[in-house]
C-alpha positions in Angstrom: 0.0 0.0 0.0 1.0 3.7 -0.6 3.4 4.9 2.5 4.5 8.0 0.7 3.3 11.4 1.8 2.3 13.9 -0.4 4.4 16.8 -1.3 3.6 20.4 -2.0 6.0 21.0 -4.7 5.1 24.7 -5.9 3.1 27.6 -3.6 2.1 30.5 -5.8 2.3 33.7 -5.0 6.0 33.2 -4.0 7.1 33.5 0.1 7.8 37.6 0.0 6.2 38.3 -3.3 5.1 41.6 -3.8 2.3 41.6 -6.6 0.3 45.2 -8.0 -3.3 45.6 -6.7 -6.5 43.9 -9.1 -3.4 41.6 -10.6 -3.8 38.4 -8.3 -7.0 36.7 -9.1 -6.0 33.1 -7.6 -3.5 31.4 -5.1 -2.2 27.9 -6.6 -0.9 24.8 -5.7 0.9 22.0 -7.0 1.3 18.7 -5.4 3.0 15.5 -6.0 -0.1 13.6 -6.1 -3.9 14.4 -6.1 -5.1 14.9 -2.9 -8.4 14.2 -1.0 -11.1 17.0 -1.5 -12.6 16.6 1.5 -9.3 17.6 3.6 -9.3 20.8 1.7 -11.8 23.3 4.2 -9.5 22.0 7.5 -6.1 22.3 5.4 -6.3 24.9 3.3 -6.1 28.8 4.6 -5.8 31.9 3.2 -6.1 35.0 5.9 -4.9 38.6 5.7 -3.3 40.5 8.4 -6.1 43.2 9.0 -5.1 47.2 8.7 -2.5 46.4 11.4 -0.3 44.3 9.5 0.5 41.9 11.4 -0.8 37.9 11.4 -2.0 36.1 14.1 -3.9 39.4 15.8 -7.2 40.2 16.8 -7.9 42.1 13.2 -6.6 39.2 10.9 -9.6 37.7 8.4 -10.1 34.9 6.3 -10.5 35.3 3.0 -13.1 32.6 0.9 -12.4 31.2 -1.3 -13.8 28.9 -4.7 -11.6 25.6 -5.1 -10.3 24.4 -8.8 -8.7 21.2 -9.0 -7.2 20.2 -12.0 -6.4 16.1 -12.0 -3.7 16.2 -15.0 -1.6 19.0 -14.0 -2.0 18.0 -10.2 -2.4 21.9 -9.6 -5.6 23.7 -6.6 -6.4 26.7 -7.3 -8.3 29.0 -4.7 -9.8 32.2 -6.0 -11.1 34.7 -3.7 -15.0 36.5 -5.3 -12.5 40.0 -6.5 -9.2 40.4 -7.0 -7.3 40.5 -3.4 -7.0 44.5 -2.4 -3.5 45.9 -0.9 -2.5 44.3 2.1 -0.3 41.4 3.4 -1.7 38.0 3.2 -0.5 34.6 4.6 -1.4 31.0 2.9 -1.0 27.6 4.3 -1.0 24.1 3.8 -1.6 22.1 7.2 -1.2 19.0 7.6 -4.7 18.2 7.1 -4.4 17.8 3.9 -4.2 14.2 3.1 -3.6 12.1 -0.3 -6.5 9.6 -1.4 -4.9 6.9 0.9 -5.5 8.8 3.8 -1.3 10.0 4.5 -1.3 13.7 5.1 1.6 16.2 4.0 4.8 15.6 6.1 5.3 19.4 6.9 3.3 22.4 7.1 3.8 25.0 4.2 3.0 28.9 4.8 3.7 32.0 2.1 3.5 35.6 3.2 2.9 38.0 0.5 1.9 41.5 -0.5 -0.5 42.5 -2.8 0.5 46.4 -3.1 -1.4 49.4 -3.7 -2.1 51.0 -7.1 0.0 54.1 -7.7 -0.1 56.6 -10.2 2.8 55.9 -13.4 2.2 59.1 -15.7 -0.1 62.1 -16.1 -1.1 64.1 -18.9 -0.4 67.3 -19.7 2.4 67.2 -17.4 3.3 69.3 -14.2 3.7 73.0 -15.0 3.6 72.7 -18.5 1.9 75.5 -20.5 -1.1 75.3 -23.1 -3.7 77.1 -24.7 -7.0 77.8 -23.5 -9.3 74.6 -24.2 -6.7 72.2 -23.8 -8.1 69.0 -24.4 -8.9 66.3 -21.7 -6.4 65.5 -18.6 -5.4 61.5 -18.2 -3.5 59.8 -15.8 -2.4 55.9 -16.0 -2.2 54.1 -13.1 -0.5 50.9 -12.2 -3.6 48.4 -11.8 -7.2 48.6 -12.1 -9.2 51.3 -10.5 -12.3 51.7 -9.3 -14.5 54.2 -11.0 -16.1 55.5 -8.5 -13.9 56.3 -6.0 -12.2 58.5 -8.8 -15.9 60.0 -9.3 -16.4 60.4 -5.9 -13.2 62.5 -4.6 -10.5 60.6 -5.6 -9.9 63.1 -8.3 -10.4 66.7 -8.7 -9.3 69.3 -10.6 -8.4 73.4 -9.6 -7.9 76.3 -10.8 -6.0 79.3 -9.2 -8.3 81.9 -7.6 -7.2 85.3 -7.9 -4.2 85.1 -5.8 -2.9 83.2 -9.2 -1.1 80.9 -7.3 -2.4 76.9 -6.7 -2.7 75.5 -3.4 -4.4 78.4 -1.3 -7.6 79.3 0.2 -8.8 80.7 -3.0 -8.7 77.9 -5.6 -11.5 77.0 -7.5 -12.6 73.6 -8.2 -12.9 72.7 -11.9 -16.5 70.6 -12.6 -16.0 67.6 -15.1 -17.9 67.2 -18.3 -16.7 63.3 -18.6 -14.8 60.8 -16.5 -13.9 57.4 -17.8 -11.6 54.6 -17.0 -10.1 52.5 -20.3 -9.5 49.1 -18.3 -7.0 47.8 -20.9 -4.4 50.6 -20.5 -5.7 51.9 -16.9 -5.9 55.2 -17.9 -7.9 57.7 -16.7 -9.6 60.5 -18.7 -11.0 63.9 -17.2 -13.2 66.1 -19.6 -13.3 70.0 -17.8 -16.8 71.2 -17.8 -16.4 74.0 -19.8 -12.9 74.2 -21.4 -10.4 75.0 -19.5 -10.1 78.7 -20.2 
């Protein structure tokens, strides 16, 4: 009869990874064998550290999770509802996890990764540059998906010098927007003024 334990050959995301925000849809496993299902739910954990950022406190959570199991390539994969937001997470493998025969993983196996918040790579027109009036929309790319809303809803505004002509005081003026959209492909955001800029 089989003896031999299973092995966890590959965790992914890597121990230390560091992975941009809306990129990691999945964590995956690969294994030596196929292993039992029904071990899965007491073996299988994927928690994040909570706004502290630290594991194993009060403020950690567990994340769910769907399972896909594919038999040839001997792979799990565990993907949360959405894409995981910034924050540190940890994944383990306990030794609950068992092969068909019963013979559960020799060791437990543990990753600690980052999923790292979205950050702003280029702007358009760029800072202090000069144009004429009705200069056509602003744009700025950023590094992973955003969500539209929050751009809608504060996350971007535009201002114009108040009569002090200089930006940054009590007397700018806020700029009110025509358009706002988000192209998902290139993660660009565009701002139409509302009227042209003057």
């Amino acid at each position: 009869p089989d003896q031999t334990p299973p092995v966890v050959r590959v965790l992914h995301p890597v121990a230390g990874g560091q992975y941009a925000a809306g990129s990691l849809d999945s964590v995956v496993v690969a294994s030596s064998e196929a292993l039992d299902e029904s071990s899965f739910a007491a073996g299988f954990q994927l928690r994040g550290s909570g706004s502290d950022g630290a594991f194993e406190t009060a403020d950690d959570t567990t994340v769910p999770t769907s399972t896909v199991v594919d038999p040839i390539r001997l792979t799990i994969s565990f993907r949360p509802g959405s894409p995981l937001p910034a924050g540190w997470y940890r994944f383990r493998v306990g030794t609950q996890i068992t092969d068909a025969a019963g013979i559960p993983v020799a060791a437990t196996r543990q990753v600690d990764f980052r999923v790292m918040p979205p950050t702003v790579v280029s702007t358009a027109p760029a800072n202090n540059s000069t144009h004429r009036p009705g200069a056509p929309a602003l744009s700025a790319r950023f590094s992973s998906l955003m969500d539209v809303l929050s751009l809608r809803n504060g996350g971007f505004r535009l201002d114009q010098a108040g009569p002090d002509g200089v930006s940054g005081t009590a007397d700018d003026v806020a700029v009110s927007v025509a358009a706002l959209s988000f192209t998902a492909t290139s993660n660009r955001m565009q701002f139409v003024p509302a009227p042209p800029l003057p």
